[in-house]
C-alpha positions as CSV (number, residue, x, y, z in Angstrom):
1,X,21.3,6.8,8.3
2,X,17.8,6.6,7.0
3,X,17.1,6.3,3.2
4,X,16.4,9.4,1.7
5,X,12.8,9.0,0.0
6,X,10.6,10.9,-1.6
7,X,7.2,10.5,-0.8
8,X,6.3,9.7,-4.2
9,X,9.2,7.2,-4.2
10,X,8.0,5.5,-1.1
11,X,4.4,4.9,-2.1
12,X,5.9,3.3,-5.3
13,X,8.2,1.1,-3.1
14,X,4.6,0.2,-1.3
15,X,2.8,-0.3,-4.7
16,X,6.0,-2.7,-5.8
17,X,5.6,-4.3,-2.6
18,X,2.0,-5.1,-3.5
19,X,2.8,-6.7,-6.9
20,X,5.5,-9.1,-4.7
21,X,2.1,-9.6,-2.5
22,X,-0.4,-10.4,-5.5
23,X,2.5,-12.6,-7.4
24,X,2.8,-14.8,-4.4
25,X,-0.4,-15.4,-3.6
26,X,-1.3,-15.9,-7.4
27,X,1.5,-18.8,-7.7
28,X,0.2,-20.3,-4.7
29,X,-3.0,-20.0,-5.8
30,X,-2.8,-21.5,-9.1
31,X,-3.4,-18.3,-11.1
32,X,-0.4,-17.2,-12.3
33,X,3.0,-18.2,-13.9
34,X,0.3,-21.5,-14.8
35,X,2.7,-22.8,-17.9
36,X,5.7,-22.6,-16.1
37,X,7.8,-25.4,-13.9
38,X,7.6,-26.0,-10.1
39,X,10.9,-24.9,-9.8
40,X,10.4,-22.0,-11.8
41,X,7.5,-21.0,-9.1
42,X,9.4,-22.0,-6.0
43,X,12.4,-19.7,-7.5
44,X,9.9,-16.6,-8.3
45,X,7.9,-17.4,-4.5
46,X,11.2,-17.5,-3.1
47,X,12.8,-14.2,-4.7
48,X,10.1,-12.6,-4.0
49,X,9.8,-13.0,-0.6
50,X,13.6,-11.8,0.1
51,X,12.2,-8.5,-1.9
52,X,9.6,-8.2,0.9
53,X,11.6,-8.5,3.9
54,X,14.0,-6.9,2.5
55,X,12.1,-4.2,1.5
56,X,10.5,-4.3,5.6
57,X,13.4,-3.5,7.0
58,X,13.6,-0.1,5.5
59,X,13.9,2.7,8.0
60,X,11.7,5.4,6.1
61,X,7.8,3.3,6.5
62,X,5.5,5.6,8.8
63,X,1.8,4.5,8.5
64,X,2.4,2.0,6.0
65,X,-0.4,-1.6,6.6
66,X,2.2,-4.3,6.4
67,X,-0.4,-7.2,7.0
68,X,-1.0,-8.3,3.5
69,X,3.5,-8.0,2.9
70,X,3.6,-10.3,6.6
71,X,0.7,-12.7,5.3
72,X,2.3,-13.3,1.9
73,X,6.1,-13.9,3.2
74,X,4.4,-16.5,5.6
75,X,2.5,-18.2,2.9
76,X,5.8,-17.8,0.6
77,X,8.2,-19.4,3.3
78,X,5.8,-22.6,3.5
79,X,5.2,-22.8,-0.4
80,X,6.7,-26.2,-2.6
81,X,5.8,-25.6,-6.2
């Protein structure tokens, strides 16, 4: 059974995916979550890669770009803080 979504509710899922997308490639990056340990990173890459597939396999995207969300869960998978 598909979720039932708002539209509204949607484009925030989208927009929530996008802060998973900027926090991964931030960490990797060396911009953000700088005072913290490797294995805090690696546990913060790594959760928030499971949000974004999880979040892909949701029945209710239409026209959604998922090539920013599929770039980041690549660079996440081969991240070691």
């Amino acid at each position: 059974m598909a979720d039932e979504k708002t539209k509204e509710e949607i484009a925030q899922d989208y927009t929530a995916m996008g802060h998973s997308v900027d926090l991964i490639n931030g960490i990797i990056g060396g911009t953000e979550m700088t005072g913290y340990t490797a294995e805090e990173k690696q546990a913060c890459v790594d959760r928030n890669v499971e949000h974004l597939e999880l979040m892909k396999t949701k029945d209710y995207w239409t026209s959604e770009d998922m090539t920013n969300v599929d770039k980041a869960i690549t660079a996440g998978k081969g991240y070691t803080a």
